[in-house]
PyMOL CGO cylinders between C-alpha atoms (Angstrom):
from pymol import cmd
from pymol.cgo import CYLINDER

trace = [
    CYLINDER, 5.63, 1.68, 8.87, 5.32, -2.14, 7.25, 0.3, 1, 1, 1, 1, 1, 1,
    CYLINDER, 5.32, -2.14, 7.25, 4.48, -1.59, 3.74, 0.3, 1, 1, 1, 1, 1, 1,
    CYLINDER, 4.48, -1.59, 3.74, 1.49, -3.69, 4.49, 0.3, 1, 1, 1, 1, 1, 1,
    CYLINDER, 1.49, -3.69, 4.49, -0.13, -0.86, 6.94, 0.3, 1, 1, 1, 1, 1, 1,
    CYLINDER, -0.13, -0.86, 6.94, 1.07, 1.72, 4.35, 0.3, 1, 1, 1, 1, 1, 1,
    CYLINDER, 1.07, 1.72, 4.35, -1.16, 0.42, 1.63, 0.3, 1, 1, 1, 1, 1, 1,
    CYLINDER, -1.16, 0.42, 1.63, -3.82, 0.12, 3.97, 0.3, 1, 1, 1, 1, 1, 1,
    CYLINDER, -3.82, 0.12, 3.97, -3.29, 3.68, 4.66, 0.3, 1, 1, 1, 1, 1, 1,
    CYLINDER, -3.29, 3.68, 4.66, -3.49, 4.37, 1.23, 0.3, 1, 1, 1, 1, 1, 1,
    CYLINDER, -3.49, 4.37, 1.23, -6.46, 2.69, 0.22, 0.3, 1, 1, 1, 1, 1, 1,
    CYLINDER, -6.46, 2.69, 0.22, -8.78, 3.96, 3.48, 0.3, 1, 1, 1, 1, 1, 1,
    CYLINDER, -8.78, 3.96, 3.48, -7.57, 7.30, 3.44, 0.3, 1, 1, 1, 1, 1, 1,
    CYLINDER, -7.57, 7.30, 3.44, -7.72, 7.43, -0.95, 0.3, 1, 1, 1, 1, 1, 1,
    CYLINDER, -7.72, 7.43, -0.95, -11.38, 5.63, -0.26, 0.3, 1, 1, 1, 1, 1, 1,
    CYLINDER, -11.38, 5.63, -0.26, -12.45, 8.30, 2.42, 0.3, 1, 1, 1, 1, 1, 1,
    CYLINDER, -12.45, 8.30, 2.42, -11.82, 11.47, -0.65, 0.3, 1, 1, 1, 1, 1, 1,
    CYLINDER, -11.82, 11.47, -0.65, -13.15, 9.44, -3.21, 0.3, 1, 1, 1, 1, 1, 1,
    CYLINDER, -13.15, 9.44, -3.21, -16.83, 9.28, -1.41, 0.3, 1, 1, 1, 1, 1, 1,
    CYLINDER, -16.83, 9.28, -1.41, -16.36, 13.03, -0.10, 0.3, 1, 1, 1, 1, 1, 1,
    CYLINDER, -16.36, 13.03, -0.10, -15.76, 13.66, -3.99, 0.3, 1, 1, 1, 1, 1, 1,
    CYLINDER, -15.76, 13.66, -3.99, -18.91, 12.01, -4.69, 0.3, 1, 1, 1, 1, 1, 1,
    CYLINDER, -18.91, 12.01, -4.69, -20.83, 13.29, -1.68, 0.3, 1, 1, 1, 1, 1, 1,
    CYLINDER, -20.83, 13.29, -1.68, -19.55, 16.78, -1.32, 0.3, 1, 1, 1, 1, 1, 1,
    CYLINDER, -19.55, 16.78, -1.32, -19.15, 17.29, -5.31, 0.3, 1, 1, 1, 1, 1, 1,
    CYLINDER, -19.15, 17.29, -5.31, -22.42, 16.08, -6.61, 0.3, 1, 1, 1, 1, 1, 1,
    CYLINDER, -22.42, 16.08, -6.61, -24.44, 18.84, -4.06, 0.3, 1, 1, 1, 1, 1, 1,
    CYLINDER, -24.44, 18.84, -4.06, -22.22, 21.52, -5.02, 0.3, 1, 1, 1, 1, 1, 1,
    CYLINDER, -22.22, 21.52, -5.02, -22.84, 20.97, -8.58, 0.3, 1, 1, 1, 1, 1, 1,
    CYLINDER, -22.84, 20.97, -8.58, -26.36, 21.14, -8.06, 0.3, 1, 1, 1, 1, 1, 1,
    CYLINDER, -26.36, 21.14, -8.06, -26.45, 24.31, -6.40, 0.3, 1, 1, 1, 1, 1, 1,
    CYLINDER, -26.45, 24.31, -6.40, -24.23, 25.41, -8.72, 0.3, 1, 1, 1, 1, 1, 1,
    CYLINDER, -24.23, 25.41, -8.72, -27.13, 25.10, -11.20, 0.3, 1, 1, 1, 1, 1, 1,
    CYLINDER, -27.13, 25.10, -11.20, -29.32, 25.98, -8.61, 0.3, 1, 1, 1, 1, 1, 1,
    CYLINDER, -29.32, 25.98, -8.61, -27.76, 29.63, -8.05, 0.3, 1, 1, 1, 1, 1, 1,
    CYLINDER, -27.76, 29.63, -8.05, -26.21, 29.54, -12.00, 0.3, 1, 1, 1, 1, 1, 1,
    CYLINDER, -26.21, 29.54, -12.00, -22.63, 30.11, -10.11, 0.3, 1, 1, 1, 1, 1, 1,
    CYLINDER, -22.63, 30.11, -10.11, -20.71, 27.63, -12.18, 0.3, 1, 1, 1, 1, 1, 1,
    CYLINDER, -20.71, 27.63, -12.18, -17.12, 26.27, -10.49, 0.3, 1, 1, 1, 1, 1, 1,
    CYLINDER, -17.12, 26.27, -10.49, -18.26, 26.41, -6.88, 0.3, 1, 1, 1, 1, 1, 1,
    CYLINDER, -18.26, 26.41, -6.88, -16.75, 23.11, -6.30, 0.3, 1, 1, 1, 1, 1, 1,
    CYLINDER, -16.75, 23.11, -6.30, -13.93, 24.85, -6.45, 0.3, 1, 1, 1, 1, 1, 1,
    CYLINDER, -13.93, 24.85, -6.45, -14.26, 26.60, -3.08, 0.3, 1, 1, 1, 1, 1, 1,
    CYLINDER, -14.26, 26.60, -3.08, -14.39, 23.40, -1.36, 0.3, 1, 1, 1, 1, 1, 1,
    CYLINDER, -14.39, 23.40, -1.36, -13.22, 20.57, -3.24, 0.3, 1, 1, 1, 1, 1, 1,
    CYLINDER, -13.22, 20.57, -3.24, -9.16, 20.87, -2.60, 0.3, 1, 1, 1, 1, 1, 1,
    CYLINDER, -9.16, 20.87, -2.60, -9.21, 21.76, 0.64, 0.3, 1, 1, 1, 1, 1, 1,
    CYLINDER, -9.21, 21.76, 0.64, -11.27, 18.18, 0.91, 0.3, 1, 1, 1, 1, 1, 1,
    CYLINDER, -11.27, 18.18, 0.91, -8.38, 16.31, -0.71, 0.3, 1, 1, 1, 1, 1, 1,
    CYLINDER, -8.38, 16.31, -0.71, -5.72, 17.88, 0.87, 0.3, 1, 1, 1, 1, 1, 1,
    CYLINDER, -5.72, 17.88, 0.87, -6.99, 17.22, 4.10, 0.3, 1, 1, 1, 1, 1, 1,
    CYLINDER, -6.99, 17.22, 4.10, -7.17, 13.34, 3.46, 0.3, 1, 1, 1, 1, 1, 1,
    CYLINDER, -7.17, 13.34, 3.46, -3.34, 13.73, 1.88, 0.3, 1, 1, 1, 1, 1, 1,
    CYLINDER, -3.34, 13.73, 1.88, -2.46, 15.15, 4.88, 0.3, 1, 1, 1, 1, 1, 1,
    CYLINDER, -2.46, 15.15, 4.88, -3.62, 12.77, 7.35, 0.3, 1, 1, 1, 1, 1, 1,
    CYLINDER, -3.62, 12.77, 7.35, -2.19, 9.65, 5.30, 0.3, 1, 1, 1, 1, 1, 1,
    CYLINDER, -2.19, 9.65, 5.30, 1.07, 11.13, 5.00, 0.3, 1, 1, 1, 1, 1, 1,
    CYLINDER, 1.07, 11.13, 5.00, 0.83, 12.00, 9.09, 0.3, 1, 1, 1, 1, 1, 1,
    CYLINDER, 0.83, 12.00, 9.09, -0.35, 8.59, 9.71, 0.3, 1, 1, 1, 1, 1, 1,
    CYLINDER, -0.35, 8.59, 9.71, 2.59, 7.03, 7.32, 0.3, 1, 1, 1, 1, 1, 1,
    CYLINDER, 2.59, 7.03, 7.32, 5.75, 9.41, 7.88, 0.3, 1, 1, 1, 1, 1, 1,
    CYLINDER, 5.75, 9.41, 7.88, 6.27, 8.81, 3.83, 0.3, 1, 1, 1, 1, 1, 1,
    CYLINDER, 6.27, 8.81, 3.83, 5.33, 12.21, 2.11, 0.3, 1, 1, 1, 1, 1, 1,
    CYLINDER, 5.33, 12.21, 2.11, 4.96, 9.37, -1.41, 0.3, 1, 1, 1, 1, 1, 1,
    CYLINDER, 4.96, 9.37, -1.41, 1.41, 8.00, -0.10, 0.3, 1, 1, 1, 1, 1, 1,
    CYLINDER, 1.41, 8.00, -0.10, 0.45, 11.36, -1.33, 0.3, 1, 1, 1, 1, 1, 1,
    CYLINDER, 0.45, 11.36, -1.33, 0.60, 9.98, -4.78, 0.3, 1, 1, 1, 1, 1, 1,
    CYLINDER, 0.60, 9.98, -4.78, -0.93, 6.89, -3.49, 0.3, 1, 1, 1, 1, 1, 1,
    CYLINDER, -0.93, 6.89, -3.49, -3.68, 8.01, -1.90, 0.3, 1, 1, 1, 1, 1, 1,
    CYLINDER, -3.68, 8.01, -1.90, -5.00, 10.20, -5.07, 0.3, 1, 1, 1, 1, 1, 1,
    CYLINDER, -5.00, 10.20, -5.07, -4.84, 7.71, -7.29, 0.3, 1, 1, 1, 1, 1, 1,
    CYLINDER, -4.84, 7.71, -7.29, -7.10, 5.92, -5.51, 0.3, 1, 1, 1, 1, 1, 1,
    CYLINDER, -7.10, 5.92, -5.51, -9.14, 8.43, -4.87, 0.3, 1, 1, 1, 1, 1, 1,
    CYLINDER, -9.14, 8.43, -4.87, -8.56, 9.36, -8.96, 0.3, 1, 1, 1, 1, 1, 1,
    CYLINDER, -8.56, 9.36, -8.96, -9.55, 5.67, -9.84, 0.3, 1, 1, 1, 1, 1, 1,
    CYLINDER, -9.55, 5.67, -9.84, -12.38, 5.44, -8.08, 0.3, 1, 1, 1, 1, 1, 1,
    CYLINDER, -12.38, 5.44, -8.08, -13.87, 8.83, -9.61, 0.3, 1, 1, 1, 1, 1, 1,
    CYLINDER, -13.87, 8.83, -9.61, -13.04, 7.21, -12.59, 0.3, 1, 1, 1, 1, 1, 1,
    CYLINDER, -13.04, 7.21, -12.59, -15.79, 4.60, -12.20, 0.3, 1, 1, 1, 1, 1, 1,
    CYLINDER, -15.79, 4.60, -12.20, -18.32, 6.88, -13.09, 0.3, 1, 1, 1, 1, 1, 1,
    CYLINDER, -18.32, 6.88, -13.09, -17.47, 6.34, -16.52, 0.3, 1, 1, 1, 1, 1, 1,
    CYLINDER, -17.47, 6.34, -16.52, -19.66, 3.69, -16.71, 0.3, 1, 1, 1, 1, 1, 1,
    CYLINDER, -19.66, 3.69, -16.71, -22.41, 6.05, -16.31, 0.3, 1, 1, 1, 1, 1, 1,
    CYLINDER, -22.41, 6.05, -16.31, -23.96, 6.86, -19.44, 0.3, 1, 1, 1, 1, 1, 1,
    CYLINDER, -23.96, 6.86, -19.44, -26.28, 9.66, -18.57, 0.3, 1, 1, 1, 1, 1, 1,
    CYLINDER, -26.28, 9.66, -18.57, -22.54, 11.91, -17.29, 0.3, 1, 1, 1, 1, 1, 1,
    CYLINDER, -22.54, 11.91, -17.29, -21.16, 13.22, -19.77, 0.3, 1, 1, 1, 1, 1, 1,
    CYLINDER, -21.16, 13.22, -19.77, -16.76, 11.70, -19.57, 0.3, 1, 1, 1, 1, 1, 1,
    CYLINDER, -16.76, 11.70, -19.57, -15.82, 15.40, -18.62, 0.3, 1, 1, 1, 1, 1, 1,
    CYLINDER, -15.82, 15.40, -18.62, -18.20, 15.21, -16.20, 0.3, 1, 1, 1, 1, 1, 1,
    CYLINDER, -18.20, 15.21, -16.20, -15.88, 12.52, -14.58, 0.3, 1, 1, 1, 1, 1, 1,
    CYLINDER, -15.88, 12.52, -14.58, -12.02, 13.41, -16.27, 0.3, 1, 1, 1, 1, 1, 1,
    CYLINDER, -12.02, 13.41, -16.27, -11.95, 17.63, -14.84, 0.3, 1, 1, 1, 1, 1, 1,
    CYLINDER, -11.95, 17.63, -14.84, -12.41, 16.07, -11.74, 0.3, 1, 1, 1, 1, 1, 1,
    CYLINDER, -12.41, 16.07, -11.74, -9.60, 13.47, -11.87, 0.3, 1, 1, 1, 1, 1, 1,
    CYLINDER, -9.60, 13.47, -11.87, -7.24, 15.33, -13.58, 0.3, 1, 1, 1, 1, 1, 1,
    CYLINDER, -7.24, 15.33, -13.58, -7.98, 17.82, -10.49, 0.3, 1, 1, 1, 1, 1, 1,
    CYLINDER, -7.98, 17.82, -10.49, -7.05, 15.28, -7.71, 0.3, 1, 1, 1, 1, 1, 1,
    CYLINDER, -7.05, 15.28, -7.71, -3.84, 14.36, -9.53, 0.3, 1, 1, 1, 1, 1, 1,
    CYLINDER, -3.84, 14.36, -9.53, -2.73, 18.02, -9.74, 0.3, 1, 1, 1, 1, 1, 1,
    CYLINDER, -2.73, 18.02, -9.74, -3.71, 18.58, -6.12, 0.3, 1, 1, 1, 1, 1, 1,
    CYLINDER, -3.71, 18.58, -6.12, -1.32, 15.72, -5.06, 0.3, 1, 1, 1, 1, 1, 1,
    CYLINDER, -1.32, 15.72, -5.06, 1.36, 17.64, -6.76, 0.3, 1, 1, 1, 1, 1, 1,
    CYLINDER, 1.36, 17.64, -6.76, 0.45, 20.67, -5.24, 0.3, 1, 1, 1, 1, 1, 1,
    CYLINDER, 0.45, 20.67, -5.24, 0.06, 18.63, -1.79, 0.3, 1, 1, 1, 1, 1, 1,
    CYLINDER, 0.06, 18.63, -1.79, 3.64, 17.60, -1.96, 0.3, 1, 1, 1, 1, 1, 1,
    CYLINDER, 3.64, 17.60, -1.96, 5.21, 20.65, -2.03, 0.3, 1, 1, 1, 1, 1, 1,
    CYLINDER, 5.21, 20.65, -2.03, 3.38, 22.29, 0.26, 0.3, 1, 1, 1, 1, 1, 1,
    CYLINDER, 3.38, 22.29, 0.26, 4.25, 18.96, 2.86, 0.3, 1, 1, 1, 1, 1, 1,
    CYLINDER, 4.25, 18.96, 2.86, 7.89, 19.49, 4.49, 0.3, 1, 1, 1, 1, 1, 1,
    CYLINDER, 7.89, 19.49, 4.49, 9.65, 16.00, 4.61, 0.3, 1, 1, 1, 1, 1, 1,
    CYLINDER, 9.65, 16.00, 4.61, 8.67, 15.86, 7.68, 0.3, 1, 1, 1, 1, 1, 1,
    CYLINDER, 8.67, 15.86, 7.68, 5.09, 15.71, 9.19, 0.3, 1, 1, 1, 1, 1, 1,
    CYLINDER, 5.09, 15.71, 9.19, 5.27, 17.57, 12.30, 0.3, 1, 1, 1, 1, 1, 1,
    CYLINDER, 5.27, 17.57, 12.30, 6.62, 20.40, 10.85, 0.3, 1, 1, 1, 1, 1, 1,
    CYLINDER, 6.62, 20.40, 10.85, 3.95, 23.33, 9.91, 0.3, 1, 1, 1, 1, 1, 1,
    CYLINDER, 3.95, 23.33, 9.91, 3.31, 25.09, 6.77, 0.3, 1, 1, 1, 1, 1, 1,
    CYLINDER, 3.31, 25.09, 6.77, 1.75, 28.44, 6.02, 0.3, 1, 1, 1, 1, 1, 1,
    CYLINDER, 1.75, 28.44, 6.02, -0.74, 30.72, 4.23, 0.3, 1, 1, 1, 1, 1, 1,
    CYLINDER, -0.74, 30.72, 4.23, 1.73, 31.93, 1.98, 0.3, 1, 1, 1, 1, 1, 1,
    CYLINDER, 1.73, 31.93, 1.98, 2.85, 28.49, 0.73, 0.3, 1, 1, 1, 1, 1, 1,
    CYLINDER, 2.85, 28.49, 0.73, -0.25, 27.04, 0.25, 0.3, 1, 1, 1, 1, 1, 1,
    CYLINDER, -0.25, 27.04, 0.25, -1.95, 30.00, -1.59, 0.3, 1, 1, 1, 1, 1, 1,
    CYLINDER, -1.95, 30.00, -1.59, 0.70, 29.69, -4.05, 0.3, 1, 1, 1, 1, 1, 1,
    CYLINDER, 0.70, 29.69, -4.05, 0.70, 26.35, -4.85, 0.3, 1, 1, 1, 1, 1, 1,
    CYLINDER, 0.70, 26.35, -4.85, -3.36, 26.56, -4.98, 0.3, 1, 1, 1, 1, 1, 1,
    CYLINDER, -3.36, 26.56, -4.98, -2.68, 29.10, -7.87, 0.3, 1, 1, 1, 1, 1, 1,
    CYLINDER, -2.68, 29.10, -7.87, -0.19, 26.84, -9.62, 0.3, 1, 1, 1, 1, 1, 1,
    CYLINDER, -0.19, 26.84, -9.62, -2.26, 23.67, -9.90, 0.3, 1, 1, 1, 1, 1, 1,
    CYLINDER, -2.26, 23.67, -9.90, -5.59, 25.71, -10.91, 0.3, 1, 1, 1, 1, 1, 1,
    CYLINDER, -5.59, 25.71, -10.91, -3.11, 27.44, -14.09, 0.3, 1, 1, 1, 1, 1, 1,
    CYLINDER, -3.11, 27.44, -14.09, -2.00, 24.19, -15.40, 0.3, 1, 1, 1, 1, 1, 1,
    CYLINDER, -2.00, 24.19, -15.40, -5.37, 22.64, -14.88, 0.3, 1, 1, 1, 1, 1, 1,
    CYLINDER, -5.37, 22.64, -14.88, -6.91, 25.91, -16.79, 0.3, 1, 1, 1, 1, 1, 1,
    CYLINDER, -6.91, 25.91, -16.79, -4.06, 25.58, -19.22, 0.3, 1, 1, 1, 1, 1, 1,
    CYLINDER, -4.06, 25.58, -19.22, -4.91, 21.89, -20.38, 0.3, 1, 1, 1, 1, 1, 1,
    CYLINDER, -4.91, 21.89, -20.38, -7.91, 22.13, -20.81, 0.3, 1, 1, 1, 1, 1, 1,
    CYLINDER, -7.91, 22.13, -20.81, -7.77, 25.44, -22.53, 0.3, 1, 1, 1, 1, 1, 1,
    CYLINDER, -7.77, 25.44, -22.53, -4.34, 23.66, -24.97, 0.3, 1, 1, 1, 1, 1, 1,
    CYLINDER, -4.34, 23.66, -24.97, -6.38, 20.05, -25.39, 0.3, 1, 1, 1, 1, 1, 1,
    CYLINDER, -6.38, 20.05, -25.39, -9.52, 22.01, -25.73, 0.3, 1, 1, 1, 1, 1, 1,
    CYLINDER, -9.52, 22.01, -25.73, -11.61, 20.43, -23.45, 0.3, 1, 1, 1, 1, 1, 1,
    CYLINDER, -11.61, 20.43, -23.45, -15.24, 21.72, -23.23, 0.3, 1, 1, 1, 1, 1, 1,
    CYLINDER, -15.24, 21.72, -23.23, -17.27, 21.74, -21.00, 0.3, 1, 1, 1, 1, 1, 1,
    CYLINDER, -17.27, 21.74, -21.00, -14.35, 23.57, -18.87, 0.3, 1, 1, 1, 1, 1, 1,
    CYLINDER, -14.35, 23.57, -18.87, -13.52, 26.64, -16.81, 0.3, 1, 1, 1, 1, 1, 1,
    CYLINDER, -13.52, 26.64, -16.81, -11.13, 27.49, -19.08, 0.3, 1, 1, 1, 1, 1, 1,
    CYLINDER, -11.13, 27.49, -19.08, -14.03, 28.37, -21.62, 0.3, 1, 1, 1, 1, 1, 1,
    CYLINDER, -14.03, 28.37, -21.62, -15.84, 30.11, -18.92, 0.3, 1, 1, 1, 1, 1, 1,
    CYLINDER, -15.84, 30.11, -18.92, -16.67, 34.23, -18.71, 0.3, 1, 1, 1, 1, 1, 1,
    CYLINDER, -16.67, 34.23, -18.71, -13.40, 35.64, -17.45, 0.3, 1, 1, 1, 1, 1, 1,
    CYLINDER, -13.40, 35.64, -17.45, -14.95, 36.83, -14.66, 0.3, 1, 1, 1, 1, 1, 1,
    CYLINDER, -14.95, 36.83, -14.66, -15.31, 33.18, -13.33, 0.3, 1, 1, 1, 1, 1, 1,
    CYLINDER, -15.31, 33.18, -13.33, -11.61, 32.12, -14.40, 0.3, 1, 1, 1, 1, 1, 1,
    CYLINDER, -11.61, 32.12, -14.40, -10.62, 34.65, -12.29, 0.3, 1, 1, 1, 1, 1, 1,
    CYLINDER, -10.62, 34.65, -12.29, -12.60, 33.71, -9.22, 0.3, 1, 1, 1, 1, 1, 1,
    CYLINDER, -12.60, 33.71, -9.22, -11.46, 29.90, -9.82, 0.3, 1, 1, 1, 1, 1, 1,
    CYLINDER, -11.46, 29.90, -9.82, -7.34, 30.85, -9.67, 0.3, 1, 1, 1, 1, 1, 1,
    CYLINDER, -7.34, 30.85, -9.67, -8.10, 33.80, -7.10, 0.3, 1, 1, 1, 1, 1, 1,
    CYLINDER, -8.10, 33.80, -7.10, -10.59, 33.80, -5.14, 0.3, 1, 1, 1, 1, 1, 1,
    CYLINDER, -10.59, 33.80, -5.14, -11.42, 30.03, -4.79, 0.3, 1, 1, 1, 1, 1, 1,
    CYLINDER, -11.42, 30.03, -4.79, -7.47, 29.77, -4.30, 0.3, 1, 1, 1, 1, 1, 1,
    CYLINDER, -7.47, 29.77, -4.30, -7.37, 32.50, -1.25, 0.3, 1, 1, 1, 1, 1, 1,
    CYLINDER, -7.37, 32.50, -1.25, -11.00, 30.73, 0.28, 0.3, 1, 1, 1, 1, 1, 1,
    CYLINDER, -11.00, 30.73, 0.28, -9.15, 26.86, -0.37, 0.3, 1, 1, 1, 1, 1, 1,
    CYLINDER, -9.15, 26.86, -0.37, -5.67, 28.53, 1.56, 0.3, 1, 1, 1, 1, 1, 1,
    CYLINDER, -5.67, 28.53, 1.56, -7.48, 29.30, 4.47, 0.3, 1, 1, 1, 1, 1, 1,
    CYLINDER, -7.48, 29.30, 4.47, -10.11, 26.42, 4.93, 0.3, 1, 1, 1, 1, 1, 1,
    CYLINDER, -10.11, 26.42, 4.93, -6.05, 24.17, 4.48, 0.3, 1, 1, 1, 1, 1, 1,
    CYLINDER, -6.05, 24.17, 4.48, -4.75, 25.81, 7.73, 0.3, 1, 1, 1, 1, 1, 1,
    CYLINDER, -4.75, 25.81, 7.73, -8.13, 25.84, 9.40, 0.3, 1, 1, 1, 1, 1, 1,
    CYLINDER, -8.13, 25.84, 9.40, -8.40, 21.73, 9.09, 0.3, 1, 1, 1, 1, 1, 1,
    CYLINDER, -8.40, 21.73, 9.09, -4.61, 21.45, 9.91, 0.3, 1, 1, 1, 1, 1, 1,
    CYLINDER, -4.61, 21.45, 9.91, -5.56, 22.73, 13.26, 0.3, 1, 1, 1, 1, 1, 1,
    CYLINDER, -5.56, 22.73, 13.26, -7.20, 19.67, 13.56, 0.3, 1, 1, 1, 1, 1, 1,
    CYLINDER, -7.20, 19.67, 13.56, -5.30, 17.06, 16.13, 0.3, 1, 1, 1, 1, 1, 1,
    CYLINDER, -5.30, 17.06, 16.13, -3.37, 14.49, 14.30, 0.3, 1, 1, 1, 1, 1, 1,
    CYLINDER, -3.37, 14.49, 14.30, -4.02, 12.11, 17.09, 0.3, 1, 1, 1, 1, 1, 1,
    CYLINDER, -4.02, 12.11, 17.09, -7.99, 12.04, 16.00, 0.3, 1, 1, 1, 1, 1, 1,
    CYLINDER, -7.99, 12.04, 16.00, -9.00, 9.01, 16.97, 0.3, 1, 1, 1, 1, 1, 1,
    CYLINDER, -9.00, 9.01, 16.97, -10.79, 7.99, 13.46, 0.3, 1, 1, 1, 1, 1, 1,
    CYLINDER, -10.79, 7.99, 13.46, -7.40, 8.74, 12.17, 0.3, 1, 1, 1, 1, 1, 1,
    CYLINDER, -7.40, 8.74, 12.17, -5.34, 6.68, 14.29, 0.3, 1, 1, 1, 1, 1, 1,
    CYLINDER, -5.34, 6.68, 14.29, -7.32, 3.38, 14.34, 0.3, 1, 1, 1, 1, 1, 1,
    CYLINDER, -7.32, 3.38, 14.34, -4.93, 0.19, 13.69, 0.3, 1, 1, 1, 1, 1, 1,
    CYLINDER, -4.93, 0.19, 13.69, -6.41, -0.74, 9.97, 0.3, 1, 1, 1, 1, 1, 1,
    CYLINDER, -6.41, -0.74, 9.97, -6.80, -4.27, 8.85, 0.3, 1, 1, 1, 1, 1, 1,
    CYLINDER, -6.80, -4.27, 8.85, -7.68, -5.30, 4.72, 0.3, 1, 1, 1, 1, 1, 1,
    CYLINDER, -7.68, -5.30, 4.72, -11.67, -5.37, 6.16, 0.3, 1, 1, 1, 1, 1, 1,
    CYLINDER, -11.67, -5.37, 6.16, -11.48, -1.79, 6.41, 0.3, 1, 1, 1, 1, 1, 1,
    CYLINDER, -11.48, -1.79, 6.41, -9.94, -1.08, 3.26, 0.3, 1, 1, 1, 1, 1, 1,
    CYLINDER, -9.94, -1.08, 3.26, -12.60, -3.61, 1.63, 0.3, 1, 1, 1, 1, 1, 1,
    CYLINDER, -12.60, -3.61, 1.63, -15.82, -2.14, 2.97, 0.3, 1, 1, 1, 1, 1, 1,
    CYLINDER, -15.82, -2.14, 2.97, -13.92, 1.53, 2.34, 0.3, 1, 1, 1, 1, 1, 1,
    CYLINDER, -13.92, 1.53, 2.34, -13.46, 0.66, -0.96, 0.3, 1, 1, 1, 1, 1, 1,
    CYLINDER, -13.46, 0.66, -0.96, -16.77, -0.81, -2.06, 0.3, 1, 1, 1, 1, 1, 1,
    CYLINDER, -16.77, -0.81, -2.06, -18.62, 1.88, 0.28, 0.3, 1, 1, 1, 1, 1, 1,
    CYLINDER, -18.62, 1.88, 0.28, -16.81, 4.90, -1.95, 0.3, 1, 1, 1, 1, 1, 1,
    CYLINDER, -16.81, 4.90, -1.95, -17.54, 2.98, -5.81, 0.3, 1, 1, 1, 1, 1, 1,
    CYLINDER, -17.54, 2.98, -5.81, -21.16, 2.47, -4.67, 0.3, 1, 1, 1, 1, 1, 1,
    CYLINDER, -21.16, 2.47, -4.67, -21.73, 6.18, -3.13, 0.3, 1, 1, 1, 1, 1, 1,
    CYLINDER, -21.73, 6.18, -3.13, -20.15, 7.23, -6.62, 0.3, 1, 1, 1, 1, 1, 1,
    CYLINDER, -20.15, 7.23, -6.62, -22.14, 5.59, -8.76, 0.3, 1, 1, 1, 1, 1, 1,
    CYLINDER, -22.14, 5.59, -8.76, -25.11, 6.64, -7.13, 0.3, 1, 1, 1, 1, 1, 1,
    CYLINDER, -25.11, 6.64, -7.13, -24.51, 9.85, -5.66, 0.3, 1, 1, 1, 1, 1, 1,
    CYLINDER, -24.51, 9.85, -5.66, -25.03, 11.46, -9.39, 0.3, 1, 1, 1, 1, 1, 1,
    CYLINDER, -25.03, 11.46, -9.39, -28.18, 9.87, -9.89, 0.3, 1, 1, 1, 1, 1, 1,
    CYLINDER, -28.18, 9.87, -9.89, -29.96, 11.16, -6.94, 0.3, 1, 1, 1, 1, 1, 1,
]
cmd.load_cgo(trace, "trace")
């Protein structure tokens, strides 16, 4: 693929998790509060970003744009910042999350894209990037946090949520890779009106 197309790639595909962040996040949080169920983002919220890693790296052939893709994704969550009614954790557990899924992402992706990968695999790796993301914020002591959370919930979050995101992974990579959303020829249009679309839904999406 030109290296052109392959940032395009990037920058769609990055642009397409950082609104479903926004989207998909902010009414999970609230029915977190809603149902006092803290972490329920958690259920969802990997399988979301894997499934956008997955397609760019299909679409590409270059297992890399994994890296790519969540740190745009990671940069754009990152413009909530300017926000001043969030509190910064608010915005940093959540992109410290995408950059540990894309490491998680990368294992679990042979070299090649065709090839499969199963329950096993994934489960594991769901479990290793939810310890190290409970183990900085428990070392750097960063509250609010789930590694401050009733151990009841911690467990949940590197269990249960990790069983519920292995199984929602190989559901959606049933999906056709030959979609046609996913296929479309993309031109620097699309990645501008992706981009701006996914920094205005996240800026807003809290507030509503």
């Amino acid at each position: 693929m030109k290296n052109k197309q392959y940032w395009l790639v990037a920058a769609v595909f990055g642009s397409m998790w950082g609104i479903s962040e926004a989207v998909v996040g902010t009414l999970i949080h609230g029915l977190s509060h809603f149902l006092a169920i803290p972490g329920l983002s958690g259920l969802v919220m990997f399988p979301i970003g894997f499934f956008f890693m997955h397609r760019a790296f299909v679409r590409t052939g270059n297992r890399n744009i994994i890296f790519q893709t969540a740190a745009i994704a990671a940069a754009i969550k990152l413009t909530a910042l300017a926000l001043p009614f969030l509190s910064p954790m608010d915005t940093i557990n959540p992109v410290m999350a995408i950059l540990l899924e894309s490491g998680a992402a990368f294992f679990i992706l042979s070299k090649e894209p065709e090839k499969t990968f199963n329950f096993a695999t994934v489960l594991t790796l769901a479990v290793t990037w939810k310890s190290i993301f409970v183990g900085t914020q428990f070392i750097a002591g960063i509250t609010p946090g789930i590694a401050f959370t009733a151990p009841a919930i911690l467990i949940r979050f590197l269990v249960i949520d990790s069983i519920v995101n292995a199984a929602l992974i190989m559901a959606m990579a049933k999906i056709p890779a030959d979609f046609r959303l996913f296929r479309k020829p993309l031109r620097p249009v699309h990645v501008g009106l992706s981009l701006v679309a996914a920094i205005v839904v996240n800026m807003v999406a809290p507030i509503l």
